[in-house]
N, C-alpha and C positions, 0 to 999 in steps of 0.2 A: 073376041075369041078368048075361050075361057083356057089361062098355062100355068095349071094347079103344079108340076112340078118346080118351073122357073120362081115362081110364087113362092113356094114352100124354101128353096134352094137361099133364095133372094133375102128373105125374115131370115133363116139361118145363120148367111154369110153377117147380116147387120146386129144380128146377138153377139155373133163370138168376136168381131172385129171391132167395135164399137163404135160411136159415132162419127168419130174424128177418123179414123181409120179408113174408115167404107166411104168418105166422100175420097180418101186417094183411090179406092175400086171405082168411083163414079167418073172419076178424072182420067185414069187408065183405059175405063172403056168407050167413054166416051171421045176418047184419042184413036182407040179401034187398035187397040195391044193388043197383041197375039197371047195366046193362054199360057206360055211358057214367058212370057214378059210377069204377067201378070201374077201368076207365083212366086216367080223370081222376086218381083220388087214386096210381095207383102209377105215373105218368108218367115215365121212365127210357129213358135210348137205350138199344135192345136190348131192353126189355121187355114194352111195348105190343103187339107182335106176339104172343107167347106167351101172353099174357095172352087176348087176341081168340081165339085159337087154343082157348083152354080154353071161355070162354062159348060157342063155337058148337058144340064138341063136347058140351056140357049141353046142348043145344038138340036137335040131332043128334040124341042118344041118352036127352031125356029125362031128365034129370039134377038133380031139384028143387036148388036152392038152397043148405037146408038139408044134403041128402045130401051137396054137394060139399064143404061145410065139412067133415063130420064127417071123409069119405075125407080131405080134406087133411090135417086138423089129424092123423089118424093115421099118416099118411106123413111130414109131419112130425118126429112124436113116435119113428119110427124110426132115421130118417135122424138123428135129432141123436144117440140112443143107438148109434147107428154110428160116428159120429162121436167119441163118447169111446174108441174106439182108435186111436190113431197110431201111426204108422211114420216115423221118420227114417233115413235112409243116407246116408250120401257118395259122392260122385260126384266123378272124378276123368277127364282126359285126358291123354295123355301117358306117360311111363314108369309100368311097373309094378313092384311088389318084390314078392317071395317072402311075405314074412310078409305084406302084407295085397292080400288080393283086391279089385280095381275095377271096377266097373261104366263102364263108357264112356262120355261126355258124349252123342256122337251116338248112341247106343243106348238111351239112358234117356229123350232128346229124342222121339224116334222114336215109344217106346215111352208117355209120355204124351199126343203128339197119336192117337196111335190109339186111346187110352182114353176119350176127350171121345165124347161121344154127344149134348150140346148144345149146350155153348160150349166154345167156346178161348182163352183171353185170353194175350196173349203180349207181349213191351217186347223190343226188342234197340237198341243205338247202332249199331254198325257189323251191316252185310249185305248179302251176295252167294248168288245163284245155288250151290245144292245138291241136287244131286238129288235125293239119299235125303228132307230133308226136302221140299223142292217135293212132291215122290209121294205121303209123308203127308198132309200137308197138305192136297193134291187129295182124295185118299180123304177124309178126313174131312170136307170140303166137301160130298162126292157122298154122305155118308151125312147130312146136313142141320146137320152143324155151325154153329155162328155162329161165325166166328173174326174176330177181331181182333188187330189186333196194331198197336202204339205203335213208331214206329221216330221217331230223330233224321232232320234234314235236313240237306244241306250247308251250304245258310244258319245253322240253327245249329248249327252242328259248327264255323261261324268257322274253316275254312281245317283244322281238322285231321283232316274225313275229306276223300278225295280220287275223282276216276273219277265213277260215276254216282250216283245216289242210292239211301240203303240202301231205299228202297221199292218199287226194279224189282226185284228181288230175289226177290219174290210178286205179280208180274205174270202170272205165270203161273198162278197159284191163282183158278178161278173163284169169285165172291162174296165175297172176303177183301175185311175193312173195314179201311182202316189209319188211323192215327190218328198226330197228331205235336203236342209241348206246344207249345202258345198262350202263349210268353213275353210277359212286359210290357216296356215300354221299361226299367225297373229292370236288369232281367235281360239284356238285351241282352249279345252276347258274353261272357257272365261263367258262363253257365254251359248246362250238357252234360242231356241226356235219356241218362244210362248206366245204367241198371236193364236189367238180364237177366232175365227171367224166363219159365216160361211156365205156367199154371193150367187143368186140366182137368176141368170139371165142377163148380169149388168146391172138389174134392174131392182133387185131386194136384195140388203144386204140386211146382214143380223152380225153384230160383235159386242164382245163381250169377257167374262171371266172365266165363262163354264167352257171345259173340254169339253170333246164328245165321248162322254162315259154319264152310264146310267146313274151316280153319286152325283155328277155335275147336274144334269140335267132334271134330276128330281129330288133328290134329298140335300143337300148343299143350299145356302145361301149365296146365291152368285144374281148378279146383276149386266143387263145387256142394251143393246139399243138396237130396233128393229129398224130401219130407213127404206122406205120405196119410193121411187124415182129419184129425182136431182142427177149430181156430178158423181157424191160421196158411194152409191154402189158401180157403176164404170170407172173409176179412178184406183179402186182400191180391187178390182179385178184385171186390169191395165195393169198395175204396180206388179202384180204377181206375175201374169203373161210376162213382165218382162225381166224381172227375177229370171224365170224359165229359158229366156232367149239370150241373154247373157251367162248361164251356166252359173249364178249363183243358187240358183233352185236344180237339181240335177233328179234324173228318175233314181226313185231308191226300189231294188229287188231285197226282199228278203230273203 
């Protein structure tokens, strides 16, 4: 019997939770936890919702319990064997030479927000208004993306970025959650949120030098590294989720 929502629900819940994670959903449900256990024990910004999203598609379509586990735990058990092949490149903006071919900063930018089909976790310090990504970025929004993204603030940038704040920047992106560190008073002006990165699905990560600003991404000389599959794009999306759940990463309103 064909359960395209439970299905859909199921690949969801295993993006945004990540490997390690959705084997405690597989444990949970295959203990036969009530839905209010079951949020309760995997409570996480960003999670809660997907998670709801899965129990009501079991509901929906029928979906005992135990059956959801097994489907997990075998989607799972895929997905991590998937995962043992990686791909690493380099990524480069700026001049090119003869002997080695480069891939483009805003081409490869580009090219993993449009690959995200559940999250998008993304860090820049400095950012301005770009079209090509703002476009992205929209698209992936309107295809139900969760994105995120960690940007610095003038406050603390302490004087060394200047103009507006890098978080109008994705003013124009409907549903984008931004996020900016919750320094301590230790930390005061002493130091900088400059991690670049951005992570799609767990699954493709891109980091590097370049902000997300059109000078970074095409005229600048900045160098990056693209990685798909392995540990290194779940781990370094993990790290943030939990920045988030600890309240060192806090929602920033402009």
């Amino acid at each position: 019997m064909s359960r395209p929502s439970f299905e859909a629900a199921a690949e969801a819940a295993v993006a945004t939770l990540g490997l390690s994670r959705s084997k405690d959903l597989v444990g949970l449900l295959a203990q036969g936890r009530s839905r209010e256990r079951i949020l309760t024990h995997l409570a996480t910004p960003g999670i809660g919702e997907v998670v709801a999203r899965l129990c009501d598609a079991m509901i929906s379509e029928s979906v005992p319990s135990a059956d959801a586990a097994a489907y997990i735990r075998g989607y799972v058990a895929a997905r991590q064997q998937a995962r043992e092949s990686v791909g690493v490149r380099t990524v480069w903006s700026g001049p090119s030479t003869p002997a080695v071919p480069v891939r483009a900063t805003a081409q490869v930018l580009v090219e993993v927000i449009k690959e995200a089909r559940h999250e998008l976790l993304a860090m820049t310090y400095a950012a301005r208004p770009y079209a090509v990504l703002t476009r992205a970025l929209t698209e992936a929004a309107r295809r139900g993306v969760r994105i995120h993204v960690v940007v610095e603030t003038l406050a603390g940038a302490g004087g060394l970025l200047s103009g507006k704040e890098p978080a109008d920047a994705f003013a124009a992106v409907p549903g984008l959650q931004l996020w900016s560190w919750a320094r301590g008073a230790d930390r005061e002006g002493r130091s900088r949120q400059h991690a670049k990165l951005a992570v799609a699905d767990r699954r493709t990560l891109f980091v590097g030098s370049a902000n997300l600003t059109e000078s970074a991404a095409r005229r600048n000389i900045e160098a990056g590294v693209l990685v798909t599959g392995g540990e290194a794009p779940r781990r370094a999306a993990e790290h943030i989720v939990e920045l988030q759940r600890l309240d060192v990463l806090r929602p920033f309103h402009p």
